[in-house]
C-alpha positions in Angstrom: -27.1 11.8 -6.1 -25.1 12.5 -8.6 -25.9 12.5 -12.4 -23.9 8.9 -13.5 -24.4 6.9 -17.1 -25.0 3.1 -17.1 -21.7 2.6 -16.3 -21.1 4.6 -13.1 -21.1 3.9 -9.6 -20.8 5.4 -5.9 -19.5 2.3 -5.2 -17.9 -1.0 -6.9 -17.7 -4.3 -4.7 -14.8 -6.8 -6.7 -15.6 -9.9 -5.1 -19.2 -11.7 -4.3 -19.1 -14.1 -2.0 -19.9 -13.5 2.0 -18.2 -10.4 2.5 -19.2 -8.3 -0.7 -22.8 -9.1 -0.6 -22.6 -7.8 3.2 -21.1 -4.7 1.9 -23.6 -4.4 -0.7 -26.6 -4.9 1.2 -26.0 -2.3 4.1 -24.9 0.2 0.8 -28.0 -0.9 -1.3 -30.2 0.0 2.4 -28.4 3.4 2.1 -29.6 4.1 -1.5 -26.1 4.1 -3.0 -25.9 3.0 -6.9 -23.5 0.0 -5.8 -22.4 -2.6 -8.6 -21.4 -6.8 -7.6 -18.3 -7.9 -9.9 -18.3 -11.9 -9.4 -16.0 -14.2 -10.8 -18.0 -17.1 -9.0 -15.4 -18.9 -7.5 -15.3 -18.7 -3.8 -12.9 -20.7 -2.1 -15.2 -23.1 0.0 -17.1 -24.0 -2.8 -16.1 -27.5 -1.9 -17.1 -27.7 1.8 -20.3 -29.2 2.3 -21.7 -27.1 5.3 -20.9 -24.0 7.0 -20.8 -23.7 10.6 -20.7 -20.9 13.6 -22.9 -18.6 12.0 -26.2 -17.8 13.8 -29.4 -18.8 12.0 -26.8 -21.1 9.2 -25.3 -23.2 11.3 -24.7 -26.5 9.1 -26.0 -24.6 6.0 -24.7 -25.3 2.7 -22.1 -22.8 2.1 -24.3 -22.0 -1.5 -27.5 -21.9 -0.2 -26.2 -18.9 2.4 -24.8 -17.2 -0.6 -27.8 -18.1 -3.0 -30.0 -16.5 0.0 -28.3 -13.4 0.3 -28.3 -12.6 -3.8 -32.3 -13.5 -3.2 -32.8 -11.0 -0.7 -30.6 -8.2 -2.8 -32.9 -8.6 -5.6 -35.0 -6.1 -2.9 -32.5 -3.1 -4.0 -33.2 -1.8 -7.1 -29.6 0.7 -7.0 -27.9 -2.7 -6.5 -26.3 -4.3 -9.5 -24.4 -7.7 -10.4 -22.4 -8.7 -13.1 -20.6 -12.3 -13.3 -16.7 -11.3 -14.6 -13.5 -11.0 -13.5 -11.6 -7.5 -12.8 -8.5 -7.4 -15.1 -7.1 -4.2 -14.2 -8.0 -0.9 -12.2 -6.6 2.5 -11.7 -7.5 5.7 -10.3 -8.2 8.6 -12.0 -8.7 11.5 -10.0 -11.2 11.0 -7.8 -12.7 7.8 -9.7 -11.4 4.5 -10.0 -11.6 2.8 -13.6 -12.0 -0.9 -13.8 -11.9 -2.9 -16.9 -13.4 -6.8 -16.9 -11.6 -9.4 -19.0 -14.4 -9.5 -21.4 -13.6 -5.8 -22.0 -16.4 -4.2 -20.3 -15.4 -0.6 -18.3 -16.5 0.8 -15.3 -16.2 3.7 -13.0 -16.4 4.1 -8.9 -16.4 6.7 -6.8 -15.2 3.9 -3.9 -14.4 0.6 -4.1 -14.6 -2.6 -2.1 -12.1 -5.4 -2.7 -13.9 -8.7 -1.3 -11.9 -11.3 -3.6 -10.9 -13.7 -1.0 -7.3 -15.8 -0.9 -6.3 -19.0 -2.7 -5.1 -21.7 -1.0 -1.8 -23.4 -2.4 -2.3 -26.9 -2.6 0.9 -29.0 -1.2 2.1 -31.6 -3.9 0.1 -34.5 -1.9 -1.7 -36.6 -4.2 -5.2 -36.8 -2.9 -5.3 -33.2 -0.8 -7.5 -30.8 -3.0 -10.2 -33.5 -3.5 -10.3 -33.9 0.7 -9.8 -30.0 0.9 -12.9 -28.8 2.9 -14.2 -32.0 3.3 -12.2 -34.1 5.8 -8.6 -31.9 5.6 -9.7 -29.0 7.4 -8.3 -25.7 8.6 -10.3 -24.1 11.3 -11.0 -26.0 14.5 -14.0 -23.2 15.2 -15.3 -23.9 11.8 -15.6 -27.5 11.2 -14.0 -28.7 15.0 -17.4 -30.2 16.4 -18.0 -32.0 13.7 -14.9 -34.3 13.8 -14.9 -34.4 17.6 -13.7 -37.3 19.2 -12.5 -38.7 15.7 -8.8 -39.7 15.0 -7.1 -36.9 14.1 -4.1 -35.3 12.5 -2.2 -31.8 12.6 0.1 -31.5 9.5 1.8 -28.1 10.2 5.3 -27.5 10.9 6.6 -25.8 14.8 4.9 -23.2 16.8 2.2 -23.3 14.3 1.5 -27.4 15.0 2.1 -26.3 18.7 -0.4 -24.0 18.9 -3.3 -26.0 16.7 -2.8 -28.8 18.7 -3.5 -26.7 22.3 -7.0 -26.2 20.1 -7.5 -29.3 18.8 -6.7 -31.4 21.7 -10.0 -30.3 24.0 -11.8 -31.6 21.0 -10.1 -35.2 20.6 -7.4 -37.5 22.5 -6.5 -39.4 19.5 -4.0 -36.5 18.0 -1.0 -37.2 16.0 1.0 -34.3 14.5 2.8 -35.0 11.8 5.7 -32.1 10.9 7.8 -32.6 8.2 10.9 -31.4 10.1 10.7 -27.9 8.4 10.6 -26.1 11.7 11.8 -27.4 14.9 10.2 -28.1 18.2 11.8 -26.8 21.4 12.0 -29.2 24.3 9.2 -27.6 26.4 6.7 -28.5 23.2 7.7 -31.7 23.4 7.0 -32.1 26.8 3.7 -31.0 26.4 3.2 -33.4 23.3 4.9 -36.6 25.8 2.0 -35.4 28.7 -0.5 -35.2 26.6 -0.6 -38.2 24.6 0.2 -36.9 21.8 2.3 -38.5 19.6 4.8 -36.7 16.5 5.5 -38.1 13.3 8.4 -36.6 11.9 7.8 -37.5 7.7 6.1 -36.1 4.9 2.7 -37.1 4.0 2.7 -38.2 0.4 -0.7 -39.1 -0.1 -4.4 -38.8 0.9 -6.3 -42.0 0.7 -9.8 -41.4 0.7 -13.5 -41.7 -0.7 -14.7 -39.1 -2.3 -13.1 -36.9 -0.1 -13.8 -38.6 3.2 -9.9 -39.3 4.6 -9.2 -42.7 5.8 -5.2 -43.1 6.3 -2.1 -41.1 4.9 1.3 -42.5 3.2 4.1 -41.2 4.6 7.2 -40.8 3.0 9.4 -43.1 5.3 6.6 -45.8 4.7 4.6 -45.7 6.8 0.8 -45.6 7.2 -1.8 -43.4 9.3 -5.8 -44.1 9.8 -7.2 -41.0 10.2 -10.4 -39.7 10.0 -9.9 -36.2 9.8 -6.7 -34.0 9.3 -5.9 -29.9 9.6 -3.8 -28.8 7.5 -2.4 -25.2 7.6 -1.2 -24.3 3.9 -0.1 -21.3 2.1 -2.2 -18.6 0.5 -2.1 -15.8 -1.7 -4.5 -13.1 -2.9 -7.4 -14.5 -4.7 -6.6 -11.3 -7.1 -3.9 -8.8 -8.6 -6.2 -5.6 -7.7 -5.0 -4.8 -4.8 -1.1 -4.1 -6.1 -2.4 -2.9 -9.2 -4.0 0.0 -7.6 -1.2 0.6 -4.8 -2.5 -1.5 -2.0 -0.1 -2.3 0.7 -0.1 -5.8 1.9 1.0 -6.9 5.8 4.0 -9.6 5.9 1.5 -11.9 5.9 0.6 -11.0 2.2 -3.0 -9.7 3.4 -4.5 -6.4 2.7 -3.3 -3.9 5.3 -6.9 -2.0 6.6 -7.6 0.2 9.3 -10.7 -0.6 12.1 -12.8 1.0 8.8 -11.8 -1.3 6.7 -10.1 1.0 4.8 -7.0 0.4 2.9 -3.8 2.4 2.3 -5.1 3.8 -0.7 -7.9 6.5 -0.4 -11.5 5.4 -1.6 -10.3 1.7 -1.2 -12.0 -0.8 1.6 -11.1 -4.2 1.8 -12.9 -7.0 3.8 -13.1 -10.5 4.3 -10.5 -13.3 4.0 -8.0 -11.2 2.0 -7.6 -9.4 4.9 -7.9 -11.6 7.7 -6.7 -14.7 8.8 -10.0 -15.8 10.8 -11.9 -17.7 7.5 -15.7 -17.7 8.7 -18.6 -16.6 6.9 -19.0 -15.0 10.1 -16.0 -12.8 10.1 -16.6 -11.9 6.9 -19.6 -10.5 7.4 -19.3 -8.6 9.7 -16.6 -6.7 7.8 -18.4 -6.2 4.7 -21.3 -4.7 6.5 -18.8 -2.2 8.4 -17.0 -1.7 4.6 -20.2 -0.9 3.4 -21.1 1.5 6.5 -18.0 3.3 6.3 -18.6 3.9 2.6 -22.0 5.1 2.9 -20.7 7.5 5.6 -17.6 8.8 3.7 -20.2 9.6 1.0 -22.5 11.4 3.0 -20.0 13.0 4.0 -18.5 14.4 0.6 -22.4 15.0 -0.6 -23.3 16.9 2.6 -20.6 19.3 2.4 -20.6 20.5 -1.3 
């Protein structure tokens, strides 16, 4: 290994959560000086359990993350730092980050594992049910409102396609589209066969108990029971890292990786949500352990050749 100071690292993992503890672990196993930058803010912070991940199913989403920081402790060439990355760039062959407390370091890779944020709708009563009983992911929280009457807020082919998921979990579906995109006749077939009905309004508030839905206002007047509701809502990147260092982004405003989880920009990986659409602990993983393998390989690599 290299000769480094205090402040130097083979590799820098922006982001905490699921993904960049993966990553840090299987780089931590490999001996690399690897460094955590957490804001603490992950974006389920509000769900109370976490499903579809084996040996955590209906764990508390902390207590998954509290365990894996626990067993890191193991690594002595594993660091963490609570902060949030302010600005980056690369320099040469290193990349220079600088915290917005002012503190600087350097990495010879980096991971970015900051996650999205969701944009809340203007609903009054949405961000407290957010994770709760207004879900996203029929695979993630599904089984646990089966059989329960349920809503689909989402607009078109996007409502269309939920509700061919949904439906094998509940009869009692209602999809409620605000009319921004249209349904051809052929969806509305299947909606008439199904039982399903459409509400053609927009919700304009959540009533609820402590975040446990229990009927919606609609703007034309008129009132849904419900007991649970998906919602699919914009998102952004949790973070401005990814354009600051040159990061291309898909249409879908995700980072843009390879199958290594690498970037557009050399000696940058990316993994978990900001990459992905599929938001499980999971998925997320899975691809900070490959971010961290492909890193550790890279390295080899350069080491074993000079």
């Amino acid at each position: 290994m290299d000769k480094m100071n205090h402040n130097d690292f083979e590799a820098i993992i922006i982001g905490g959560s699921y993904s960049g503890l993966s990553a840090a672990l299987t780089l931590g196993r490999s001996l690399r000086k690897t460094l955590i930058i957490d804001a603490g803010k992950p974006c389920n912070r509000q769900t109370p359990h976490s499903h579809n991940f084996l040996t955590h199913d209906g764990s508390e989403p902390k207590a998954i993350s509290s365990l894996a920081k626990d067993q890191l402790r193991s690594y002595p060439t594993v660091s963490t730092i609570q902060g949030l990355v302010t600005s980056g760039r690369k320099i040469n062959d290193t990349f220079e980050l600088i915290t917005s407390t002012g503190l600087l370091f350097h990495g010879k890779k980096l991971v970015i594992s900051t996650g999205i944020k969701d944009v809340f709708p203007e609903i009054k009563g949405f961000q407290e049910c957010w994770g709760i009983s207004v879900i996203h992911c029929p695979y993630c929280h599904g089984y646990e409102v089966r059989h329960k009457k349920t809503v689909i807020m989402a607009e078109g082919d996007e409502a269309f396609h939920l509700s061919s998921l949904v439906h094998s979990l509940t009869d009692d579906l209602t999809v409620i589209s605000s009319g921004e995109a249209e349904f051809t006749t052929e969806q509305l077939s299947v909606f008439q066969a199904k039982g399903i009905e459409l509400i053609k309004s927009k919700v304009i508030e959540i009533i609820h108990e402590q975040g446990q839905i229990s009927s919606l206002f609609l703007e034309n007047g008129q009132i849904v029971s419900v007991e649970a509701m998906y919602a699919r809502i914009p998102t952004r990147q949790h973070a401005d890292l990814p354009s600051l260092l040159g990061c291309e982004l898909t249409e879908a405003g995700r980072i843009k990786v390879n199958e290594f989880q690498k970037t557009t920009v050399a000696g940058v990986f990316a993994s978990g949500d900001c990459t992905t659409p599929f938001r499980s602990v999971a998925t997320a993983v899975a691809a900070g352990h490959a971010a961290g393998a492909f890193i550790n390989g890279e390295l080899c690599a350069e080491q074993f050749h000079t």
